[in-house]
ZAGU-703479 format. One line per 4 residues: number of its first residue (from 1); for each residue z negated, x, y negated of N, C-alpha, C. Coordinates in nm, 3 decimals, padded with zeros to 5 digits. Each point is the difference from the previous one (the first is absolute). Layout:
<torbas>
NUM	Z/X/Y/Z/X/Y/Z/X/Y ~ ...
</torbas>
This chain:
<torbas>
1	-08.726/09.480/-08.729/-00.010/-00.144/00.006/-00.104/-00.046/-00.103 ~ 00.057/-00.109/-00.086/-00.114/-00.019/-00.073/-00.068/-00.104/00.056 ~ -00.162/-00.027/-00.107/-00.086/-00.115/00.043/00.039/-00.116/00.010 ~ 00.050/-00.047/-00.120/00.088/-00.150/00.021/00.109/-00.013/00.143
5	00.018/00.069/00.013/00.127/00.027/00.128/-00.080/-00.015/00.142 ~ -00.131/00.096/00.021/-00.070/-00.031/00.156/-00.079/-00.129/-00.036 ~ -00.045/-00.044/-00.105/-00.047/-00.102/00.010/00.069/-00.162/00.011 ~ 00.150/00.019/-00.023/00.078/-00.100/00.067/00.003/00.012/00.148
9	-00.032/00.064/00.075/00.016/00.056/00.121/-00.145/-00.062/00.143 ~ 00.036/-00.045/00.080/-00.100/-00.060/00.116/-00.104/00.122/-00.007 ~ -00.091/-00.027/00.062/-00.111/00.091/00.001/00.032/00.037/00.151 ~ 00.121/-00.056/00.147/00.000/00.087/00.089/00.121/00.091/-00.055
13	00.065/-00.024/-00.074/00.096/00.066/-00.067/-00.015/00.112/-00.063 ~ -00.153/00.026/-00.094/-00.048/00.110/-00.052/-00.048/00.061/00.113 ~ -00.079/-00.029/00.104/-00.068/00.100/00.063/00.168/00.039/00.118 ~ 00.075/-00.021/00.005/00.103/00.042/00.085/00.102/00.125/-00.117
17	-00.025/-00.042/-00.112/00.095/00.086/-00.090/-00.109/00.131/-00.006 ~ -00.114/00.000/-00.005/-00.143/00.094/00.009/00.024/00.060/00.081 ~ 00.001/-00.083/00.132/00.022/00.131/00.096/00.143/00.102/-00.005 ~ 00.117/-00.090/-00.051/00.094/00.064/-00.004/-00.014/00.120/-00.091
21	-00.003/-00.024/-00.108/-00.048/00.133/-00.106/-00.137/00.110/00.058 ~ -00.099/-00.067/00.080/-00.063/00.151/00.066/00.080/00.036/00.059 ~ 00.100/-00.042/00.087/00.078/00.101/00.071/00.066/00.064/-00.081 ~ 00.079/-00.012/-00.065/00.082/00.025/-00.127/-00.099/00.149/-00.043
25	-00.084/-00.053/-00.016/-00.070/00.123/-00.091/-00.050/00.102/00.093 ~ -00.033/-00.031/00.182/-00.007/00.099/00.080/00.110/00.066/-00.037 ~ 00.119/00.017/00.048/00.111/00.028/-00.047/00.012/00.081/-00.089 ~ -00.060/-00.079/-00.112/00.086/00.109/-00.124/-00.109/00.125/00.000
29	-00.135/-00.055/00.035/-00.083/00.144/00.053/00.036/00.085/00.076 ~ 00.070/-00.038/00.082/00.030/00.103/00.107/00.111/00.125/-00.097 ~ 00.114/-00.119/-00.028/00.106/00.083/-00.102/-00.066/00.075/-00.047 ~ -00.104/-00.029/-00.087/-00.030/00.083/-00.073/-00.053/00.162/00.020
33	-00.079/-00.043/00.090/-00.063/00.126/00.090/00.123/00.081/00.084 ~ 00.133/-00.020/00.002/00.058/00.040/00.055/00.111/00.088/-00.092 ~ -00.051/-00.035/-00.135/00.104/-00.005/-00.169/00.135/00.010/00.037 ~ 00.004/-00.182/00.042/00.177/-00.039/-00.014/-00.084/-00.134/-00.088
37	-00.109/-00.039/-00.022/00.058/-00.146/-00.094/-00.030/00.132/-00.167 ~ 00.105/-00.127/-00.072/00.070/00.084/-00.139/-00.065/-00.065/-00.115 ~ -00.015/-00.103/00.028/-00.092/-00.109/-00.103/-00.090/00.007/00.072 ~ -00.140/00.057/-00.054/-00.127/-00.020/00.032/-00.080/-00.133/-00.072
41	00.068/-00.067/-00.102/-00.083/-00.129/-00.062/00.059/-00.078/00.083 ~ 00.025/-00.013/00.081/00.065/-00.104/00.053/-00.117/-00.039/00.121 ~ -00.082/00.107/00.006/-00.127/-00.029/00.100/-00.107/-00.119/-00.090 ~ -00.007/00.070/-00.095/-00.125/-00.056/-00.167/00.091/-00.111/00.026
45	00.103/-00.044/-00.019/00.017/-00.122/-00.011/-00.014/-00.095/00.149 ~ 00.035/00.033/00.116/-00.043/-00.054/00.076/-00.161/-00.059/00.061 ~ -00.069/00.103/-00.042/-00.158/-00.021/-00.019/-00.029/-00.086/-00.114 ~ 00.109/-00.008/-00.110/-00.102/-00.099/-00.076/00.059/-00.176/00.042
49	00.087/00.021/00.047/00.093/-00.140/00.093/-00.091/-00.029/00.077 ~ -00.043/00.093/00.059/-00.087/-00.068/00.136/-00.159/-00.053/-00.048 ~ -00.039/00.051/-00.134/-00.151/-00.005/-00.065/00.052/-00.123/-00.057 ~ 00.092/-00.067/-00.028/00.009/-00.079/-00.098/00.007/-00.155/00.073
53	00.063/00.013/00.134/00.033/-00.079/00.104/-00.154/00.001/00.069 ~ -00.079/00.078/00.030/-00.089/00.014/00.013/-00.123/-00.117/-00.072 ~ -00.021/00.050/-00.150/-00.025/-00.055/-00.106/00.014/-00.174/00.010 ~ 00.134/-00.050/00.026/00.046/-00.127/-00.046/-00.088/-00.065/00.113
57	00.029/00.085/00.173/-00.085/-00.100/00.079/-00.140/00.008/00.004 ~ -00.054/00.081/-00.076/-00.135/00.005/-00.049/-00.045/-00.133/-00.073 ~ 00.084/-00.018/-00.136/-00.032/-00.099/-00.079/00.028/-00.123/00.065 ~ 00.113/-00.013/00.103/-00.002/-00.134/00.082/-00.101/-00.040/00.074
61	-00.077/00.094/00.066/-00.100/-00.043/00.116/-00.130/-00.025/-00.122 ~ -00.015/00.104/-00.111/-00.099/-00.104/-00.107/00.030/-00.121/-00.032 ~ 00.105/-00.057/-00.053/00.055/-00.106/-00.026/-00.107/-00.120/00.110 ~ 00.101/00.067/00.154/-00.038/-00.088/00.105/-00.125/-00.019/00.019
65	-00.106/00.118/-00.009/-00.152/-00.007/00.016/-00.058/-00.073/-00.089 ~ 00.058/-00.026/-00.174/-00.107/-00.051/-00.106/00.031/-00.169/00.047 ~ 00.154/-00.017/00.027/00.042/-00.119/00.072/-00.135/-00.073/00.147 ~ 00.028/00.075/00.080/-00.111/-00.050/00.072/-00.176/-00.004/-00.086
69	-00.021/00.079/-00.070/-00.148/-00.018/-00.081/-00.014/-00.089/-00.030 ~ 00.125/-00.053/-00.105/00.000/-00.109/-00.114/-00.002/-00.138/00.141 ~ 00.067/00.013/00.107/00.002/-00.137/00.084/-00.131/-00.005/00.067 ~ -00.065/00.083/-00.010/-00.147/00.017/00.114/-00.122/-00.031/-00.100
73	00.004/00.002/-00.121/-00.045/-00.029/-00.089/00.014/-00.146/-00.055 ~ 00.125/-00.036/00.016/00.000/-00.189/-00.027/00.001/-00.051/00.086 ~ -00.046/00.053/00.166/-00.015/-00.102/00.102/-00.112/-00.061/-00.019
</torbas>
């Protein structure tokens, strides 16, 4: 998933697709440890989906925090 893509996306929307992909990636751990999953990048890519979704609601809640500064500051 790219950046432009979760960032069209609700922020309860990212943290519900988040959890979906940790499970996802329990999963493909388990496969793995069990050697039936066949594509092993397919984990690397799920970890960086979830860092990136991660990431976006990071920069939102800054957004939201410099937002409240800047209003607490011109009261």
């Amino acid at each position: 998933m790219k950046a432009h893509e979760i960032r069209e996306l609700k922020t309860d929307e990212i943290l519900r697709r988040i959890e979906e992909e940790e499970s996802n990636l329990v999963d493909l751990r388990f496969s793995h440890q069990l050697k039936e999953l066949t594509n092993t990048a397919k984990m690397k890519t799920v970890k960086k989906d979830i860092a990136r979704m991660r990431t976006i609601l990071n920069e939102r809640a800054q957004v939201e925090e410099n937002k409240e500064k800047e209003e607490g500051e011109n009261a």
